[in-house]
N, C-alpha and C positions, 0 to 999 in steps of 0.2 A: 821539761826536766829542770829541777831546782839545783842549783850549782851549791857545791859547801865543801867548806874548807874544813880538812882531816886536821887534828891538831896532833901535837907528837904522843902525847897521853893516851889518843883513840889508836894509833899505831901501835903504840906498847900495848894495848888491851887485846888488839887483835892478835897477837902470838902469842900471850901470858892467860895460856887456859888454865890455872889457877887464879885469875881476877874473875873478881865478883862482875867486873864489867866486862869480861870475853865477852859472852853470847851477846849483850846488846851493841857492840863493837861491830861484830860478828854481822849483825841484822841490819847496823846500820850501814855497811858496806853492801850487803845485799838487797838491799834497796832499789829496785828499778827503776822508781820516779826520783831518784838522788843523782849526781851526776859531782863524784868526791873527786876532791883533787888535793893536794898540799904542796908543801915548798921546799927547794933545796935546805932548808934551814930546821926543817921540820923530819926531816930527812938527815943531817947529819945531830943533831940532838938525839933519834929514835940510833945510831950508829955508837954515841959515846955513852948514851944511857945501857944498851944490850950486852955492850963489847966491856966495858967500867965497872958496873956495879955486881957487886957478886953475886947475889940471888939471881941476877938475869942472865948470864956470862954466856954470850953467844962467841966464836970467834970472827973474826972479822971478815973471813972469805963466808961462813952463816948468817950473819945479820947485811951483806953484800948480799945473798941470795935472796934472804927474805922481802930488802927493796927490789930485787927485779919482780918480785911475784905479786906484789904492791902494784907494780906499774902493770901487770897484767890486768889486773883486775878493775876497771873501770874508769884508770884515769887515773888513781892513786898512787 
């Protein structure tokens, strides 16, 4: 299994099913010979970016949930 580092941008794509890069976001996480992981840093970046900008405006107990569900998923 090939190790790879999620970056915050692949994060944002994964809940932003208006980006042209959801589904390969999406595929890349689904990926069974992939073995994703990221960083507290990448993680609080994917936090001020959802929670800050307006087109994304998750609140902060929502994009809180949406990293536990990151972490379910494969490492992520």
């Amino acid at each position: 299994m090939n190790k790879i580092l999620v970056d915050t941008n692949v994060l944002i794509y994964l809940v932003d099913e208006d980006s042209q890069f959801f589904k390969p976001a999406r595929n890349l996480i689904s990926d069974t010979s992939l073995n994703p992981y990221t960083t507290s840093k990448n993680l609080s970046e994917f936090l001020a970016v959802m929670t800050r900008i307006p087109k994304n405006s998750l609140s902060i107990n929502d994009a809180l949930t949406v990293i536990k569900e990151f972490n379910c998923h494969q490492g992520v």
